[in-house]
N, C-alpha and C positions, 0 to 999 in steps of 0.2 A: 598372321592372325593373332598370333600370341602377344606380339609388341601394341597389335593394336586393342587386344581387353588390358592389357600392362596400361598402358596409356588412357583408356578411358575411367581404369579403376585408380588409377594417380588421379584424378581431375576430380572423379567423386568422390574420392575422401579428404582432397583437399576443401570443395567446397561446403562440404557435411563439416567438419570442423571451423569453415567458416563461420557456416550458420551457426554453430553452438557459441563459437567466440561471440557474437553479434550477437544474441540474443541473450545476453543481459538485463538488469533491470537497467544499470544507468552503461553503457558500455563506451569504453575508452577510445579516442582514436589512436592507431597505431604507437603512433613516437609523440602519443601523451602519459609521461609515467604515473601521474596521480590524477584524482577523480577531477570532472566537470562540477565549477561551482555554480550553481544556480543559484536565480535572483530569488529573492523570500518575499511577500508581499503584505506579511505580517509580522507584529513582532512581539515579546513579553510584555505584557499589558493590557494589548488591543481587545476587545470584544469579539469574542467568536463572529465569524462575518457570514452566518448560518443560522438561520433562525428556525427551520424544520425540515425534514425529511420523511421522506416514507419510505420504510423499508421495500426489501423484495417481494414480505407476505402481506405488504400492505398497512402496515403498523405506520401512523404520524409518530413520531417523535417531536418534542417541543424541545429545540437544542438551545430557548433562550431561559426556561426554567432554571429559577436558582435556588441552592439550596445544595446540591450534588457538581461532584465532580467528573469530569467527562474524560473519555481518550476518545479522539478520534484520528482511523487511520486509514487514508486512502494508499490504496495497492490498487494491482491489476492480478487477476487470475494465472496469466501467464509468468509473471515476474518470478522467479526462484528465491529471491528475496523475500517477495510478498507471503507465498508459501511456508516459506520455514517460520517468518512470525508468527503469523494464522494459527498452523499447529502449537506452536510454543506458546500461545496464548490461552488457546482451546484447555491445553491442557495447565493453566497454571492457577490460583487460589483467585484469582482477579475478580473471574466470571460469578466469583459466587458471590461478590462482596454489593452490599444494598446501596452501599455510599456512591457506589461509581457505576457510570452509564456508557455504555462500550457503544461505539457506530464504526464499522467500515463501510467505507464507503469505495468501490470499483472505479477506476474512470477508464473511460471511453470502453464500457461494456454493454449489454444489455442484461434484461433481466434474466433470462433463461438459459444464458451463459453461467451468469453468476449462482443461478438457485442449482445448476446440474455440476457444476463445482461444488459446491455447499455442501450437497447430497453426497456425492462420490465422497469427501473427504469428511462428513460430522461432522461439519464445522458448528459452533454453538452462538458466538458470536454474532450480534442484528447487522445484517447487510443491508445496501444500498448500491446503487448506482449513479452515475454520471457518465450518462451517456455520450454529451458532446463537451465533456470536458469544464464545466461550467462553473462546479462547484471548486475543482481543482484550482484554475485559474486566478483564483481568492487569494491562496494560498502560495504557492511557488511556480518557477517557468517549465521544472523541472524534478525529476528524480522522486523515487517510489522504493521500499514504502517509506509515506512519514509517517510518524508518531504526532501527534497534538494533547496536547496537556490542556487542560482547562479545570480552572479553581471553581467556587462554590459560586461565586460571583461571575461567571459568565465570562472571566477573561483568561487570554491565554497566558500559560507559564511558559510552555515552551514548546519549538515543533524541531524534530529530527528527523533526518533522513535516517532510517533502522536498515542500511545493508550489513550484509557480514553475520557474523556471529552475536552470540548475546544479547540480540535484538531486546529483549525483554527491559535489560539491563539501562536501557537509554530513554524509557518511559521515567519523566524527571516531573516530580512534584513539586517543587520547591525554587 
């Protein structure tokens, strides 16, 4: 009896460490030592390829309005990555500033996923959704969160994938 709870408590701690291994935002395969590059379907120049959204509390956004500078960043709720941005941003001078217009956008969420995360964490940040992936798909094949930079003129400067540390840090104007 004892070999056989030995034996079953080996099998669920290995697969419970599985699960956390694999549940990354972008996660590696085994005997891949460095990250998956995904394809970009934009690039420094192009026109934002988004012309409005509506937040979660229901707010249009006009994201072709020129004049202001934009970030946008689609995550997923679940991603640990997405998370440590989110807070790092909540709490940084960004949010206060008139010049610039913040949108995250969730892909492949809904809205009451996204608003009861929101809630739970004060998030301050205008949310959005993309539900079937749609607005994503514009953008890259792959990997979350990204960062998008947009100039006063509506085009973009530059999009990052924000894993890791210092996420803030890779928000590029220029």
């Amino acid at each position: 009896m004892v070999k056989s709870s030995k034996s079953t408590l080996q099998r669920l701690l290995f697969t419970a460490s599985l699960a956390i291994t694999l549940s990354a935002c972008q996660t590696l395969p085994l005997n891949q030592p460095e990250a998956v590059v995904h394809d970009e379907y934009v690039n420094s120049g192009d026109i934002l390829p988004i012309e409005s959204i509506t937040t979660i509390d229901g707010k249009v956004l006009d994201l072709q309005q020129l004049g202001k500078r934009k970030l946008v960043i689609l995550f997923a709720t679940w991603c640990h990555d997405s998370n440590r941005l989110l807070k790092a941003l909540n709490d940084s001078p960004l949010l206060e500033r008139d010049d610039i217009e913040i949108i995250a956008i969730a892909r492949e969420e809904d809205t009451d996923t996204v608003t009861a995360w929101r809630d739970k964490r004060g998030i301050k940040v205008a949310l959005a959704v993309d539900n079937d992936r749609s607005i994503y798909k514009r953008f890259a094949s792959g990997g979350i969160p990204r960062l998008i930079t947009i100039g006063e003129n509506n085009k973009i400067i530059k999009m990052n994938l924000a894993e890791g540390e210092q996420q803030l840090a890779k928000i590029i104007w220029q």
